[in-house]
C-alpha positions as CSV (number, residue, x, y, z in Angstrom):
1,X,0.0,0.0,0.0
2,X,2.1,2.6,-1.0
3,X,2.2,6.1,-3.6
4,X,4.8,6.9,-6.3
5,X,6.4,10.3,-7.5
6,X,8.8,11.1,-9.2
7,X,11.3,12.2,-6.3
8,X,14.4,13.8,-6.8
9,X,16.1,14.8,-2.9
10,X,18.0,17.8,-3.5
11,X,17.7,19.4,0.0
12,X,18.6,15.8,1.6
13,X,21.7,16.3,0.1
14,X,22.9,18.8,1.8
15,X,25.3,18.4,5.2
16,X,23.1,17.1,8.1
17,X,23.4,20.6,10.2
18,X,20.2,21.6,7.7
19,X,17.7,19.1,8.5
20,X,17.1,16.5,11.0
21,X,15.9,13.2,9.7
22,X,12.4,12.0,10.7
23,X,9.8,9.9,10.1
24,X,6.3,11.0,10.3
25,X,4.3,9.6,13.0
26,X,1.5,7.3,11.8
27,X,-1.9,8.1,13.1
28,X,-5.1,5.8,14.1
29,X,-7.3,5.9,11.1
30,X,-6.2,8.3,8.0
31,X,-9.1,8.9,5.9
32,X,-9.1,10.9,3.0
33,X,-11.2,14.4,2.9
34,X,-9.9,16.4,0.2
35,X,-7.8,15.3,-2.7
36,X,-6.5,17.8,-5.5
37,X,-6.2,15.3,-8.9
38,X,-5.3,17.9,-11.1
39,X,-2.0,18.6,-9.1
40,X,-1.3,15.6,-8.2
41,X,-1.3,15.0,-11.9
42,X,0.9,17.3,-13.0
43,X,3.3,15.7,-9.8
44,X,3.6,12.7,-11.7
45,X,1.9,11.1,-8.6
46,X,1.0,7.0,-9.0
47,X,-1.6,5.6,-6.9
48,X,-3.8,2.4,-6.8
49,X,-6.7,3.5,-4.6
50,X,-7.9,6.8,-2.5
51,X,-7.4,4.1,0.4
52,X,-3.5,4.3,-0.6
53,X,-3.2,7.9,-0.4
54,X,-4.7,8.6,3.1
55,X,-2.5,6.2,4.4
56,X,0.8,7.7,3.1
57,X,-0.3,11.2,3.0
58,X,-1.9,10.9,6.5
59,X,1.5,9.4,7.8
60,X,1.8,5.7,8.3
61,X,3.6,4.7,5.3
62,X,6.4,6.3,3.1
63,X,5.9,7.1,-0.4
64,X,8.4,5.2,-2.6
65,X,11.6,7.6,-3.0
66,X,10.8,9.7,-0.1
67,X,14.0,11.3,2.4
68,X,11.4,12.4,4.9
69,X,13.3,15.1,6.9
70,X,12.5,18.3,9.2
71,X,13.6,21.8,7.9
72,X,16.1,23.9,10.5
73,X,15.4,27.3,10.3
74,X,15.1,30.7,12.5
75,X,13.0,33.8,12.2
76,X,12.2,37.2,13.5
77,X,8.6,36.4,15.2
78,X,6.7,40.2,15.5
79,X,10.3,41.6,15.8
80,X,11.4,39.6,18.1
81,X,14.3,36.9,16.8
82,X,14.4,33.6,17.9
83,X,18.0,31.5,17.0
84,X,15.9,28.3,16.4
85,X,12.6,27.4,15.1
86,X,12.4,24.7,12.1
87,X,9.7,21.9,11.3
88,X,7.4,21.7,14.7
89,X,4.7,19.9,13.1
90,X,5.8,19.7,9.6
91,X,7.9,16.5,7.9
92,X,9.1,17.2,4.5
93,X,8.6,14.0,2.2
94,X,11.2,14.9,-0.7
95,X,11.1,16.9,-3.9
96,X,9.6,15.9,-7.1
97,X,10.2,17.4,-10.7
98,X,6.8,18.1,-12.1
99,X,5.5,17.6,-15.7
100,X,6.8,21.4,-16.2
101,X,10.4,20.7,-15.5
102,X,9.6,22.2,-12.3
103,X,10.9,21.1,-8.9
104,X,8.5,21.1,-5.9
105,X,8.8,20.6,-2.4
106,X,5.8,18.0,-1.2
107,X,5.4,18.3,2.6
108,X,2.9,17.1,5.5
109,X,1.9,19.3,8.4
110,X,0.4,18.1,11.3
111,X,2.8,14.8,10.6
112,X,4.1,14.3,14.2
113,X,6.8,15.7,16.8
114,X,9.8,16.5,15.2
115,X,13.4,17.9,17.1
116,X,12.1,21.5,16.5
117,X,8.9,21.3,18.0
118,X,9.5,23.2,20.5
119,X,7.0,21.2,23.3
120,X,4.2,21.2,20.9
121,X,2.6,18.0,19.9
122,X,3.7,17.8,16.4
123,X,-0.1,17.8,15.1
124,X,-2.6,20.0,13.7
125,X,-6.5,20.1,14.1
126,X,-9.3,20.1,10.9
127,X,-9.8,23.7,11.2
128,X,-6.6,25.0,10.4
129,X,-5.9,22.5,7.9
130,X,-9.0,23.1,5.5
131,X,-8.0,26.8,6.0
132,X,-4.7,26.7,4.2
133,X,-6.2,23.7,1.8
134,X,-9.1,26.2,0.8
135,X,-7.3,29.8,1.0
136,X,-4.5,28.7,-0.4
137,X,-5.8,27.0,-3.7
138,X,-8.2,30.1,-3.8
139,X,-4.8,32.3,-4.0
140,X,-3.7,30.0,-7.1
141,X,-6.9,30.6,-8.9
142,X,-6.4,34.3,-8.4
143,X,-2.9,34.2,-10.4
144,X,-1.2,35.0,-6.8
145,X,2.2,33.0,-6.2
146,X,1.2,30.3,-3.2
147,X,2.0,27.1,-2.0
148,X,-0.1,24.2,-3.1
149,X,-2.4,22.2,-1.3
150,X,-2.5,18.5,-2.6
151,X,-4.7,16.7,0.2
152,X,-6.3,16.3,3.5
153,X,-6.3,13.5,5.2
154,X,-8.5,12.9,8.6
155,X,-6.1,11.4,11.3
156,X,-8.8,9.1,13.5
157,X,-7.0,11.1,16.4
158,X,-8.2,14.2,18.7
159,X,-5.2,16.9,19.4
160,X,-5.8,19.3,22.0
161,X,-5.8,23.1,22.6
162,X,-8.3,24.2,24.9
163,X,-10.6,21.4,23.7
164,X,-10.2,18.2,22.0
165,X,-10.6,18.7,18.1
166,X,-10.2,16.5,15.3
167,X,-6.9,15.7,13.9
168,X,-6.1,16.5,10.3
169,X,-2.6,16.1,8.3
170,X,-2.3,18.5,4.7
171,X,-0.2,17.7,2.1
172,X,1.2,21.3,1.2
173,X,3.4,21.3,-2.3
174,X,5.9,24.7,-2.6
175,X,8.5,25.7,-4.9
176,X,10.9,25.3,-1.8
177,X,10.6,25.8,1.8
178,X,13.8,28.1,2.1
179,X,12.3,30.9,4.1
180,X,14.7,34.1,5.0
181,X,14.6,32.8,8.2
182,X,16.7,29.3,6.8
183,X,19.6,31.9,6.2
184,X,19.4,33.9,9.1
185,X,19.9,30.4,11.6
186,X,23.4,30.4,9.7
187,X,24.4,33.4,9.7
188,X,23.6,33.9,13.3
189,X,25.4,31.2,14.2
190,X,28.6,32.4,12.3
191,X,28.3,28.9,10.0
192,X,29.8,31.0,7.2
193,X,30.4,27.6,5.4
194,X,26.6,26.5,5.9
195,X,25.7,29.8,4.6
196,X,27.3,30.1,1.7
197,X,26.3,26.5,1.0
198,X,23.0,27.5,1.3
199,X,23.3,30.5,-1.0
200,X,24.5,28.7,-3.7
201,X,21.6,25.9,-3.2
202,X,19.0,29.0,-3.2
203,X,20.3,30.3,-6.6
204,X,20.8,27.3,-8.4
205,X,17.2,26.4,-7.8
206,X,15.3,29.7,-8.0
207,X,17.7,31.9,-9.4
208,X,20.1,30.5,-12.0
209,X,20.8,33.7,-13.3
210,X,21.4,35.2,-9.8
211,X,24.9,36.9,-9.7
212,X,25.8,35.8,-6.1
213,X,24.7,36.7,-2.7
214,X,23.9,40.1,-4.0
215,X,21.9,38.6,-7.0
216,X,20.0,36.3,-4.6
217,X,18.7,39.8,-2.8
218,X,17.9,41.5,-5.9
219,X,16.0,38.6,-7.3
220,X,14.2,38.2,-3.9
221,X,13.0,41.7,-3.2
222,X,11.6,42.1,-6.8
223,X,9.4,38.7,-6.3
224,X,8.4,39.7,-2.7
225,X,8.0,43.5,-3.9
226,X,5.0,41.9,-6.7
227,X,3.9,39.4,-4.0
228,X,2.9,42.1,-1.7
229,X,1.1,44.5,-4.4
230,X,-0.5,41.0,-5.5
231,X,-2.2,40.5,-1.9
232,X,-3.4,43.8,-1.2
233,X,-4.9,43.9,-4.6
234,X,-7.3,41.5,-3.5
235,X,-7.5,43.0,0.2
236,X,-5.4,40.1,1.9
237,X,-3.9,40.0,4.7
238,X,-1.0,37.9,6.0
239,X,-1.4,37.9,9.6
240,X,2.0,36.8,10.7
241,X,4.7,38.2,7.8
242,X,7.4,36.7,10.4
243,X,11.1,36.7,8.8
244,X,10.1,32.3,9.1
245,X,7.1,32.9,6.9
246,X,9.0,34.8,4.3
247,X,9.7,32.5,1.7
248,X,12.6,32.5,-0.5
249,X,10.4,31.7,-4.0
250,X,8.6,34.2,-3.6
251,X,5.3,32.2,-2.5
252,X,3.3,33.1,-0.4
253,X,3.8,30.7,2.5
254,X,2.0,29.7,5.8
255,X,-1.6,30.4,5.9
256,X,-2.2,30.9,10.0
257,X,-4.2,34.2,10.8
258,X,-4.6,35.5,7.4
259,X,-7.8,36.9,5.8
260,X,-9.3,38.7,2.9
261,X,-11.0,42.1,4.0
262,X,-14.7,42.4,3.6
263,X,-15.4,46.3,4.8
264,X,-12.5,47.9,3.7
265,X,-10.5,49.8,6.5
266,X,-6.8,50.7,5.2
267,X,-5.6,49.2,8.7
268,X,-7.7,46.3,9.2
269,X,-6.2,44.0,11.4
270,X,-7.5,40.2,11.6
271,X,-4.6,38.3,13.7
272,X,-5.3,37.6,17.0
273,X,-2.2,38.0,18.3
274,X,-1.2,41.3,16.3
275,X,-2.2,43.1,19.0
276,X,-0.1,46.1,17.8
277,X,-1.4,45.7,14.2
278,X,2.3,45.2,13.3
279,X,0.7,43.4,10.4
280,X,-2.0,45.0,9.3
281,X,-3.0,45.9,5.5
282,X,-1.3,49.0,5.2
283,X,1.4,47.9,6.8
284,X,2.6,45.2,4.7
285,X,4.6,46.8,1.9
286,X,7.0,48.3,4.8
287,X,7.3,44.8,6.9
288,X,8.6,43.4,3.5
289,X,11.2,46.1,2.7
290,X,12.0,45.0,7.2
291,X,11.8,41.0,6.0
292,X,14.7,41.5,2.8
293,X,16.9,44.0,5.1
294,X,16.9,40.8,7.7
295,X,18.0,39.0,4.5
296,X,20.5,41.5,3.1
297,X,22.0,40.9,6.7
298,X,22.1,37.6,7.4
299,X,24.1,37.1,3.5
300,X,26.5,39.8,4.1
301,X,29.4,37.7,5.8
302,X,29.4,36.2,2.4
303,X,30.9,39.4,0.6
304,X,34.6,40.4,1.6
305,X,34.4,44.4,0.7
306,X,31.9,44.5,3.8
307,X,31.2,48.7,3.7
308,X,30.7,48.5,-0.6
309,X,28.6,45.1,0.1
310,X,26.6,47.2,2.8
311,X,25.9,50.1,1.0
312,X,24.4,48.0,-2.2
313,X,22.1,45.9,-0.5
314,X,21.0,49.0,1.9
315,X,20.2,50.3,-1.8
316,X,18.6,47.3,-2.8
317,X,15.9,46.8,0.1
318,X,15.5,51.0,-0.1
319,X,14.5,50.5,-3.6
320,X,12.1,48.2,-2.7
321,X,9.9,50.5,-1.3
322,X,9.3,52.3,-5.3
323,X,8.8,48.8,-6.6
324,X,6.0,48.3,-4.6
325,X,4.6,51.0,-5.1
326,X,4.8,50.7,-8.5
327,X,3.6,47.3,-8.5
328,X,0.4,48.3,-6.2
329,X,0.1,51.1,-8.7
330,X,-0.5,49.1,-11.4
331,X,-2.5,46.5,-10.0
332,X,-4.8,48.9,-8.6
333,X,-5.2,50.8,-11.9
334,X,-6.4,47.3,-13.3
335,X,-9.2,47.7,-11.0
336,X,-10.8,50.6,-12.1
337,X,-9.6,50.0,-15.9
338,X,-6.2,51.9,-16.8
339,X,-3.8,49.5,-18.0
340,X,-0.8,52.1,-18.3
341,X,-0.9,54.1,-15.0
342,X,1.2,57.2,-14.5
343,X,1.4,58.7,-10.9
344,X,-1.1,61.3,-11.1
345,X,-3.5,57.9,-11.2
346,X,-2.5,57.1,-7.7
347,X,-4.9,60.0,-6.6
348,X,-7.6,58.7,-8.4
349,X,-7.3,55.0,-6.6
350,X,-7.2,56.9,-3.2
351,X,-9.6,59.0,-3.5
352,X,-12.2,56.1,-4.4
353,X,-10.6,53.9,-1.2
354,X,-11.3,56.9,0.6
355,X,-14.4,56.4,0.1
356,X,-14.8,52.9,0.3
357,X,-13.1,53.3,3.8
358,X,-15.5,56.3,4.6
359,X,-18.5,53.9,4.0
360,X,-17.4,50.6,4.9
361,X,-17.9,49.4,1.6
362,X,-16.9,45.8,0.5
363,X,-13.5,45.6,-1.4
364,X,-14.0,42.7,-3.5
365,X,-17.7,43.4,-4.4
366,X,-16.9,47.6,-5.2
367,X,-14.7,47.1,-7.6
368,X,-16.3,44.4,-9.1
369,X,-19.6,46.3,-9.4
370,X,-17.4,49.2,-11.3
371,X,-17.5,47.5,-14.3
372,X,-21.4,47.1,-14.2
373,X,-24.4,49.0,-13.0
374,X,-24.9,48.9,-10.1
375,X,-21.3,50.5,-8.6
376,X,-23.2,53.0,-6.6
377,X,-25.5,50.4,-4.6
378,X,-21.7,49.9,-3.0
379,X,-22.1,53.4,-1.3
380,X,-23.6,55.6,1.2
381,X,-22.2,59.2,0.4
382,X,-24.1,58.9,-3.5
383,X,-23.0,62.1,-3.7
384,X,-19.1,61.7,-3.3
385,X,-19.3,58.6,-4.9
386,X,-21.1,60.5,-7.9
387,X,-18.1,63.3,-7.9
388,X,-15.0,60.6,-8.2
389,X,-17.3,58.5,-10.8
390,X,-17.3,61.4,-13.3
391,X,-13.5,62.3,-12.4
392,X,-12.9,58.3,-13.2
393,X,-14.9,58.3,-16.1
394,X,-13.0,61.0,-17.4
395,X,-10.1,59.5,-17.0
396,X,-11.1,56.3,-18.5
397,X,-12.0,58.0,-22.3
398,X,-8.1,57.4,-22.7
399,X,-8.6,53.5,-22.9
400,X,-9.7,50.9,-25.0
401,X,-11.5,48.3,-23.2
402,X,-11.6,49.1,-19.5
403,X,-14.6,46.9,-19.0
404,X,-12.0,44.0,-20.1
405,X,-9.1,45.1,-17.9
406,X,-11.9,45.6,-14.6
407,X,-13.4,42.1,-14.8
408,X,-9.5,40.7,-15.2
409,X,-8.5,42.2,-12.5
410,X,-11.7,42.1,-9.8
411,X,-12.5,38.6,-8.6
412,X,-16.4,37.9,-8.4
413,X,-15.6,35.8,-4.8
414,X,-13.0,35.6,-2.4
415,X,-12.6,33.1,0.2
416,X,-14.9,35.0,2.6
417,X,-13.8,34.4,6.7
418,X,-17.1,33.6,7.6
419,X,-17.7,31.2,5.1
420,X,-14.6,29.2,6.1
421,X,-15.8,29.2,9.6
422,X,-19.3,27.8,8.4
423,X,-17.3,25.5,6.1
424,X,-15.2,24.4,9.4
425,X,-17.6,24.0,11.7
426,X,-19.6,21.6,9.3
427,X,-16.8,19.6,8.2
428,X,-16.5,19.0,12.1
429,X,-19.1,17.8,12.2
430,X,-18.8,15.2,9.0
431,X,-20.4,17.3,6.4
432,X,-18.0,18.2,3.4
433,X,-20.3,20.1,1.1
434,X,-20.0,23.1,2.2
435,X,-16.0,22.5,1.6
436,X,-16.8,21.1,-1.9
437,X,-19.0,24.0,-2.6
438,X,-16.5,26.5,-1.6
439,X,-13.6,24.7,-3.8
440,X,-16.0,25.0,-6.7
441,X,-16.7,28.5,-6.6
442,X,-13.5,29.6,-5.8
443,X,-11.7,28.0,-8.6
444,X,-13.3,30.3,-11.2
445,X,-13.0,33.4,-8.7
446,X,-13.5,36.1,-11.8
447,X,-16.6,34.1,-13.5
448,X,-18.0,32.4,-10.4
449,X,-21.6,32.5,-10.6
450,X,-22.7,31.1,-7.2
451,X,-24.6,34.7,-5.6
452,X,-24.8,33.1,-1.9
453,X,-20.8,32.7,-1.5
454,X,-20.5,36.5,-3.2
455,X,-22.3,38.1,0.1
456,X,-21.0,39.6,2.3
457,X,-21.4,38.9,6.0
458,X,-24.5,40.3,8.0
459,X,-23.6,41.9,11.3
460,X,-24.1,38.2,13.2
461,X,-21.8,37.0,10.4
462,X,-18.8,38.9,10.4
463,X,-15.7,37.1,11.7
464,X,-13.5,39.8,13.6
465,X,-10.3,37.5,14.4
466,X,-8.5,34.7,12.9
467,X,-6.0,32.5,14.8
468,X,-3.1,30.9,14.0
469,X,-3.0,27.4,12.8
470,X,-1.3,25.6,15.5
């Protein structure tokens, strides 16, 4: 009873002081919830039965060519570093080289105790777990650099936070699961040797046209510079942008707290334990310029002309800060229809998030409604909305098809909070559909055509925190 793939262990070959090799732990009764066929397709994935796959990918048997091992890694944590973090509840199976050419991580969470866990028990519960396996495929559907989710698998086995809940393993698939927190452990620890080893492993597999350490940065900060105007674009929100949750590949990487924004509020906060709002919407352009300067450090004992180094990768991360905005720039334009923004369009986006803000209105459904009718149905001040609509539509004479460019851009559905919490709360209790009906929607998020899931959430609805996964 076993699954195939296609493996190919890069990472295992490194030196030992990266990884500690583990098995996961099996669990009582795996039994498969969710299963994503298309990508395990394009894995190259081999499989007899669905019986097969909940027992490998819920733990208790190893596929054939697997390393199974547990990432070491650090990580500023809200500021704060910590020297060692690593794998807690997370076994990394092996690498495979897709259909594409492409090589890809395939990892379980919620696999067992590892040597970095840190006192935790290794496990995660159902909740969590069809979180990341819902928001995260919804983030691939909206063109947004993610991590994969490839299955669920129910473990037979309670864990326990404040209560027993169900136990639940996901089979996340990533690019890699080299976080700038992987370099910082070495660096901190003066391994200059590890580093650099490192380094080199980073560019070879995400950046063969990287030009060294400083190459590596560049190349980082321009794919975490779009990743960031890609989120707020569609009014997400992180949660926990942690130096360990910063991934190399520019994926967006460990969905705990996150959300997408219903009311819009420039500051929104969902995390419950950003208390300070460290995190919050606005905020996350400027706590990725603070993630790549934690990088530039960390590769800096690489480069022997130490004050030159410094000052070109202080002008790297700095420069981050326009590429953002330039990226956010652009993406916003898309929303409201210019394809070829200058700067003078940023005053047109704020002014109508302004009032968005002012009103509470619903991000994903007020620019959506722009390219229809009913756009001023999204607002309370008709008036103001009235005065930027004929300033927009002014604006908008100058392109060709801004209907076109609006509906590309604006998603119909987003993977509302509080239908993941109805979604959670009945898979709890045995009933998938609501899961099955939220994977359905969400694949086709800018043609979906399912009115219910498009709602917002009545004042009884509305989630105000999210928590993180473990």
């Amino acid at each position: 009873m076993t699954i195939t793939a296609p493996f190919d262990n890069s990472y295992a070959a490194l030196p030992e002081g990266f990884f500690s090799r583990i098995n996961p732990t099996p669990v009582a009764n795996p039994r498969l919830l969710a299963f994503n066929e298309s990508l395990a397709s394009s894995l190259g994935l081999e499989f007899a039965t669905k019986d097969d796959l909940a027992f490998v990918l819920g733990g208790n048997e190893l596929p054939v060519g697997a390393d199974p091992l547990a990432q070491l890694y650090a990580g500023h944590q809200f500021g704060s570093y910590n020297p060692q973090l690593g794998d807690g509840r997370a076994i990394l199976l092996g690498e495979v080289v897709d259909r594409t050419g492409k090589r890809r991580d395939i990892q379980l969470k919620g696999s067992g105790r590892t040597p970095y866990s840190r006192g935790g028990d290794g496990r995660a519960w159902l909740g969590p777990v069809l979180r990341e396996y819902v928001v995260s495929e919804a983030m691939h559907a909206l063109g947004i650099p993610t991590t994969r989710a490839l299955a669920a698998v129910a473990t037979g086995e309670d864990v326990y936070r404040e209560t027993a809940l169900p136990g639940a393993v996901l089979t996340r698939v990533a690019s890699s699961h080299l976080r700038v927190g992987t370099f910082q452990v070495y660096a901190h620890r003066g391994e200059i040797e590890n580093l650099r080893l490192l380094t080199q492993y980073a560019i070879e597999r995400h950046y063969p046209d990287a030009d060294g350490p400083m190459g590596l940065l560049r190349a980082v900060c321009d794919r975490q510079a779009d990743l960031i105007a890609s989120w707020m674009s569609v009014g997400f929100i992180h949660g926990v942008m942690n130096t360990d949750n910063c991934a190399i590949s520019g994926e967006t990487i460990d969905y705990g707290p996150c959300a997408f924004m219903d009311a819009f509020h420039v500051n929104r906060v969902f995390s419950s334990i950003d208390r300070q709002g460290r995190y919050a919407f606005s905020n996350q352009p400027q706590i990725a310029v603070w993630n790549m300067a934690q990088l530039a450090t960390a590769l800096l004992p690489l480069l022997e002309n130490s004050d030159a180094a410094l000052a070109e990768a202080t002008q790297i991360v700095h420069a981050m800060s326009d590429q953002i905005e330039t990226a956010w720039r652009t993406r916003f334009a898309a929303k409201i229809g210019i394809t070829s923004p200058t700067k003078q369009d940023r005053a047109l986006i704020d002014d109508l998030l302004v009032l968005m803000q002012k009103d509470g209105a619903d991000f994903t459904n007020s620019f959506r409604a722009l390219s229809g009718d009913d756009a001023v149905a999204q607002f309370t001040d008709r008036v103001g909305f009235a005065a930027w609509r004929e300033k927009w539509r002014a604006r908008l004479a100058a392109e060709d098809d801004p209907e076109a460019v609006m509906n590309a851009a604006n998603p119909v559905i987003i993977p509302r909070n509080h239908r993941i919490e109805e979604m959670i709360q009945a898979a709890v209790a045995g009933d998938m559909a609501p899961f099955n009906r939220l994977m359905d929607a969400l694949a086709t998020p800018f043609t979906a055509t399912d009115p219910e899931l498009h709602r917002p959430p009545s004042q009884d609805e509305i989630v105000p925190a999210t928590f993180c996964g473990t």
